[in-house]
C-alpha positions as CSV (number, residue, x, y, z in Angstrom):
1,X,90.4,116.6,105.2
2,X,92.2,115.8,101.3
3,X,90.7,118.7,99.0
4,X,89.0,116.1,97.1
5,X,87.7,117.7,93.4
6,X,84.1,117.2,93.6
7,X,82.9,114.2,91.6
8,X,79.7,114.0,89.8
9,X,78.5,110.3,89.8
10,X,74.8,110.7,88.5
11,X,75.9,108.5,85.2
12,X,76.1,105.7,87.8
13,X,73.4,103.8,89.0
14,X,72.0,104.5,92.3
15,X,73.3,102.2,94.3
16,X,76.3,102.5,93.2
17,X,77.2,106.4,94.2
18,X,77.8,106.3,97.6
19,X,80.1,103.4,96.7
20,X,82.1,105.4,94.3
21,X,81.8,108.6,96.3
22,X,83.3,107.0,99.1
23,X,85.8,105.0,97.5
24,X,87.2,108.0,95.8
25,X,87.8,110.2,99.0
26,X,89.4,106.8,100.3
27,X,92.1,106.7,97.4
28,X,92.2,110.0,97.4
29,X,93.4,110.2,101.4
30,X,95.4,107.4,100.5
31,X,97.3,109.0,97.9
32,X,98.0,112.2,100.1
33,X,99.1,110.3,103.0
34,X,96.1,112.3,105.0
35,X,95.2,109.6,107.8
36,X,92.6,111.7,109.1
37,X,90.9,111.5,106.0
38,X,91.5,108.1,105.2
39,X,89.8,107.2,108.5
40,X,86.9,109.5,107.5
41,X,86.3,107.9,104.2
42,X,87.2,104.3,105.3
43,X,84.2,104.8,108.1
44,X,81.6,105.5,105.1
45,X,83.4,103.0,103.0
46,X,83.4,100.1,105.7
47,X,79.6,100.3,105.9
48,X,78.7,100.0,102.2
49,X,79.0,96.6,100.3
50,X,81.9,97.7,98.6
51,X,84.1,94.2,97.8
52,X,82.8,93.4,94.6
53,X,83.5,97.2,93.1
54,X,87.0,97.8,94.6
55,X,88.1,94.0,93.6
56,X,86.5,94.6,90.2
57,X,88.7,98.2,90.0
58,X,91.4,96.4,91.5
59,X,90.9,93.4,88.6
60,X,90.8,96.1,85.6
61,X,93.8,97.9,86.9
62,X,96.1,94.9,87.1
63,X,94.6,93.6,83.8
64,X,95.4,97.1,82.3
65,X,99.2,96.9,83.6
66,X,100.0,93.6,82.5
67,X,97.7,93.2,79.1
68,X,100.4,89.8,78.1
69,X,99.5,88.2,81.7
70,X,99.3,89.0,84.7
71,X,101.9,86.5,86.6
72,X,103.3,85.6,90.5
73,X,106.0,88.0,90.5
74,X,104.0,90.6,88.9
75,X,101.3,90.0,91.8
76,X,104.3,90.0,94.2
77,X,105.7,93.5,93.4
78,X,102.1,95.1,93.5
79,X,102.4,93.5,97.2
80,X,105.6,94.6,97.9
81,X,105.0,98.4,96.3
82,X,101.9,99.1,98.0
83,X,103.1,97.6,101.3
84,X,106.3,99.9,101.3
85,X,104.3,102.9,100.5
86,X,101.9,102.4,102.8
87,X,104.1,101.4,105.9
88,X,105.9,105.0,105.4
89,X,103.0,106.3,106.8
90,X,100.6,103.6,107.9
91,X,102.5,101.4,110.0
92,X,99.1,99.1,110.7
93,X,99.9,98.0,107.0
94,X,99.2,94.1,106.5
95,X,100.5,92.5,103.8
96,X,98.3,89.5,104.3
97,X,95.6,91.9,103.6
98,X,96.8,93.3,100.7
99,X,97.7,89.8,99.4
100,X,93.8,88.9,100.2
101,X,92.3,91.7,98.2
102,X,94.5,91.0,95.5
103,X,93.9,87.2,95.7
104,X,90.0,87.9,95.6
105,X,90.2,90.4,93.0
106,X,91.9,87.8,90.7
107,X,89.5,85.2,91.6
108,X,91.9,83.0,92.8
109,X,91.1,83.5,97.0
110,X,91.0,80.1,98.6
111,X,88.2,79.8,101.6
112,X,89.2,78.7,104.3
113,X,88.1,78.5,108.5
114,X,89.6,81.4,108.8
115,X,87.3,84.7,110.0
116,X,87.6,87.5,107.3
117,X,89.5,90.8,108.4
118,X,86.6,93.1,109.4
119,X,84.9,95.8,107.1
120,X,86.9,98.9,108.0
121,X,89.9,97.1,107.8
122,X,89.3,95.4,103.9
123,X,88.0,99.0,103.0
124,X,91.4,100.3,104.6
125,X,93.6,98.0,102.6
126,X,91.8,98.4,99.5
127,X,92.0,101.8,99.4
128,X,96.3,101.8,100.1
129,X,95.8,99.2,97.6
130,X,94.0,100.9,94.6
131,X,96.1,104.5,95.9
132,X,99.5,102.7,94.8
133,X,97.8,101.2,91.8
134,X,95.9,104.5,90.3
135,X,99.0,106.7,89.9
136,X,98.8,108.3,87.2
137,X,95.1,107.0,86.4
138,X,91.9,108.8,86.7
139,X,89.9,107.6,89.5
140,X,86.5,108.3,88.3
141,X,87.2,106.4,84.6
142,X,88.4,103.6,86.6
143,X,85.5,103.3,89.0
144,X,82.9,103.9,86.2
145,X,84.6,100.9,84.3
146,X,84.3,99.0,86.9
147,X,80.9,99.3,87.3
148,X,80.3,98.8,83.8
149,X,81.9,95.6,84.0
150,X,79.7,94.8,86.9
151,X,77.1,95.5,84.8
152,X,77.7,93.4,81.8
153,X,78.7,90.7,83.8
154,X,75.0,90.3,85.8
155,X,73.1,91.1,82.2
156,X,75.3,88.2,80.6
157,X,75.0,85.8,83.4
């Protein structure tokens, strides 16, 4: 298992912890290419509703990297980065996936007939996803935003 630094989410609402608990050992296994762990975490991960705080993390992060814009080929080369770093050691990597949870975090997913890749799977992606995008980033300040956007998005709608 990743030596994960013990995190301290009481500031966040209730049910909102085991979601940030568990998303943080995912990126966190994800970041030190521990697959055991990853699986571990993705198992707690995949049975929490977790899409609308790891797209909204995913949202802020992207938003945060590109403040003029956020445009196709910058979308493209968070694809094709996180796909590369992920195959090295994940060779179940789908781009598609990745391309999904990016395309849902923007708002811009299309529905269609097609079935939705099961929970473990999204929670799999998202979490190779939001590894290659938090380098360098704090994982708890970037959960914690997210939830605060959450937040003033439900008390302003």
């Amino acid at each position: 298992m990743v030596p994960v630094m013990e995190q301290n989410w009481r500031h966040l609402p209730a049910p909102a912890r085991p979601i940030a608990a568990a998303a943080s050992e995912a990126v966190a296994a994800a970041q030190a290419h521990d697959g055991d762990a990853l699986t571990a975490a993705v198992d707690d991960l995949a049975a929490l509703d977790h899409g609308l705080v790891l797209g909204t993390a995913t949202r802020l992060l992207l938003e945060d990297a590109h403040p003029d814009g956020l445009d196709g080929d910058a979308v493209r080369d968070v694809l094709e980065r996180t796909v590369r770093s992920a195959a090295a050691w994940q060779p179940d990597v789908d781009p598609h996936v990745i391309l999904l949870l990016l395309a849902g975090a923007l708002g811009v997913l299309e529905e269609d007939d097609t079935p939705p890749p099961k929970p473990d799977v999204l929670a799999r992606h998202a979490a190779l996803l939001l590894a290659e995008l938090l380098k360098g980033r704090e994982t708890k300040a970037v959960f914690t935003a997210a939830l605060v956007e959450i937040e003033r998005a439900q008390l302003n709608d």
